[in-house]
N, C-alpha and C positions, 0 to 999 in steps of 0.2 A: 551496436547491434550484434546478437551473437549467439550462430546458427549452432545447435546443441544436436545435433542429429547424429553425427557421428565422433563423440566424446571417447575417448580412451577410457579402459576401466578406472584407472586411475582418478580420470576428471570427472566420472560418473558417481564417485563417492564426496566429491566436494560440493562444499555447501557455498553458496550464494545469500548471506545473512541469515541464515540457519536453513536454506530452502537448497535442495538438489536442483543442480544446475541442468542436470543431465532431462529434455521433453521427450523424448524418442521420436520414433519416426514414424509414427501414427499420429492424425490428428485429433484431440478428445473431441467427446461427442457433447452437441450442443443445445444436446437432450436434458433428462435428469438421473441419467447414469452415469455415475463418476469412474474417469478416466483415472484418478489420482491415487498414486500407491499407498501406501497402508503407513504415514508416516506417524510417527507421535510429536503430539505439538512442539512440546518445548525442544524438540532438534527439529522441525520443521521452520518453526516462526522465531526461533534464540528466547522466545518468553512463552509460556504459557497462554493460549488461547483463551481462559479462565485465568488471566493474571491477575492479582490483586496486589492494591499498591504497598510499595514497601519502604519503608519509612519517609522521608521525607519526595523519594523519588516519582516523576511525574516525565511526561509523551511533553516535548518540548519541538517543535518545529523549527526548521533550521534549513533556512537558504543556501543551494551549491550553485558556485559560478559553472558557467557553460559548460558541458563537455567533461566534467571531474567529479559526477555519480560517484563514479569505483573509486576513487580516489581518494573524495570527503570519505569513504565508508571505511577503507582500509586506514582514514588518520584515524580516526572515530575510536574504531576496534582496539588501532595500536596503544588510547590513552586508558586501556579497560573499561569504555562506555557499552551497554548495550545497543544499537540500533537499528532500524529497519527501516528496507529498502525495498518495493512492492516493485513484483516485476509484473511483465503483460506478455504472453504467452502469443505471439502473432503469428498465423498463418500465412506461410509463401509456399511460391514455387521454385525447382530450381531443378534444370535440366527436365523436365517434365514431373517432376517427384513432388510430392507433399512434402515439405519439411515444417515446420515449427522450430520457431528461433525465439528466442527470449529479450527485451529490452527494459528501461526501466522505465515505470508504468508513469511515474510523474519525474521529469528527469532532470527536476529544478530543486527537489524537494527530499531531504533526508529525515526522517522523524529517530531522535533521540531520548533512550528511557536513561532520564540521570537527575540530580537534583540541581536545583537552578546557579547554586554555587558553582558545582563541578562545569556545566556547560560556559559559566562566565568564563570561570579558569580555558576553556574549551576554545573559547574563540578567543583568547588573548594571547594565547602561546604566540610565541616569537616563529615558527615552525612554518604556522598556516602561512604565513608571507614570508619564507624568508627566499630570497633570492627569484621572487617572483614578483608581478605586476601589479596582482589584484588579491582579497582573499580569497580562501578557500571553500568558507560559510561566514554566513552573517544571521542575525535574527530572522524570521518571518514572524511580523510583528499583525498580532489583533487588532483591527480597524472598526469591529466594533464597540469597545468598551476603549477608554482615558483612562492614565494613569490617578489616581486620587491625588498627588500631591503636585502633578503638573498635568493638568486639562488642556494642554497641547501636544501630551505625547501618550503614544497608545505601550503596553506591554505586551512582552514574547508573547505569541501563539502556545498554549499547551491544550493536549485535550485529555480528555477526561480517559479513565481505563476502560470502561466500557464501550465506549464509541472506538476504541483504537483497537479492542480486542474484534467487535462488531468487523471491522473494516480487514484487523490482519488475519480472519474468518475468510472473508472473501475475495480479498487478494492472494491471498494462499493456494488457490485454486488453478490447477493448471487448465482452462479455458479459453481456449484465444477468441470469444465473444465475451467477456469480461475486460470493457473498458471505460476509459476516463470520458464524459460526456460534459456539454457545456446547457446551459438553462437556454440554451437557442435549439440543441437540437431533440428536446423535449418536446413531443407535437403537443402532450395536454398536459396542463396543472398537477404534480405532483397529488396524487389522492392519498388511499389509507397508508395510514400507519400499519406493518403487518411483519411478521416472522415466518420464514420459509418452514414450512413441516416436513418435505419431504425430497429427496434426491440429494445433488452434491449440494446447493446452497443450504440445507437443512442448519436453520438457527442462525442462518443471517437473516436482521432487521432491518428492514430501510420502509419506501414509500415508492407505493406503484405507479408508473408510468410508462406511456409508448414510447419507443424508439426504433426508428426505419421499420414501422407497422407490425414491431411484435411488443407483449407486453413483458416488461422487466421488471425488476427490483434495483431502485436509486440508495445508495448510501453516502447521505453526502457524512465526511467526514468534518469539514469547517466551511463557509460561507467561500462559495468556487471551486471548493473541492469535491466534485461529484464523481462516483464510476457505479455503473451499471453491470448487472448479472446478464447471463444468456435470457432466453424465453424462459419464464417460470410459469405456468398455466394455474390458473384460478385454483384447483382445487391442490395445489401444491405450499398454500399458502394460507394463514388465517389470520383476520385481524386483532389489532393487542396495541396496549396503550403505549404511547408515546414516549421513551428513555427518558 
């Protein structure tokens, strides 16, 4: 976990997977006025928020052993992979003070853009294990669909570019009401299909639902992967067909 409040100019210019590490010492508001400074996507998110795919390349998901986030990212980076790493902007106190400190939002989970070869090459390197216990990534394998040619094994998880541009839209968001939610703490049935029109989540898609008695916007990314927006009020929002 790691309190960003008082960064050195230095550390105030480094990027966290294309994302400024530096939250300040104000808390954003949980309104629909964005706190978030003026960045431009592709040094915000390391891809274009409008990315479109490029040649064989594909959002492949990829399991980090405990406690080695920073660690799978900085191997990642070092093999020339793009990746991304969704942080969650959390509100604490410390000495009476507001701070905002940064952590990572899913801290099991690295999603990398590269093509399925290159990630094979990715987790076979001699490197991820060497002189260590366990590795460093492994698949995150789709449990919905079987392989075609063995119907007892599922393949890697990828997603689609829209859904991962959709998703690194609203992780990108420095909001510390912007988090990871499970289908229990959902009071009702995901309803519409809708697109935010207006304020910071403007042009994130998901499906509305209550949590802790305000209404949000759900993005699930794959089947358990859900995270929620702040309160988005009905008329911030209109409905639209389904990705």
């Amino acid at each position: 976990m790691k309190d960003t409040t008082n960064l050195s100019p230095k550390a105030d210019a480094s990027l966290y997977n294309g994302q400024p590490s530096d939250t300040g010492s104000s808390c954003p508001s949980a309104g629909l006025t964005s706190c978030t400074p003026s960045i431009s996507d592709d040094v915000r998110n390391g891809v274009s928020v409008e990315n479109v795919p490029v040649g064989n390349k594909q959002w492949l998901v990829l399991r980090v052993s405990y406690g080695r986030i920073d660690k799978a990212k900085i191997f990642v980076e070092a093999k020339g992979l793009e990746c991304y790493v969704p942080l969650r902007y959390k509100e604490v106190r410390k000495q009476g003070k507001k701070r905002i400190i940064t952590e990572p939002l899913l801290s099991s989970l690295i999603f990398v853009h590269a093509s399925a070869e290159q990630v094979e090459t990715l987790l076979h390197d001699n490197k991820v294990v060497a002189n260590e216990s366990r590795s460093l990534l492994s698949y995150y394998f789709d449990h919905t669909i079987h392989l075609q040619d063995n119907p007892k094994l599922n393949p890697p998880l990828t997603i689609r570019d829209e859904a991962m541009n959709n998703f690194i839209r609203l992780t990108s968001i420095k909001n510390p009401h912007i988090i990871p939610v499970t289908s229990n703490s959902i009071q009702f049935k995901l309803g519409d299909n809708i697109v935010v029109t207006e304020g910071e989540f403007k042009g994130v898609h998901g499906r509305v639902a209550r949590i802790a008695g305000q209404q949000r916007v759900i993005v699930e990314l794959f089947d358990g992967c859900l995270v929620a927006t702040a309160y988005v009020p009905k008329e911030a929002m209109k409905q639209c067909n389904k990705e």
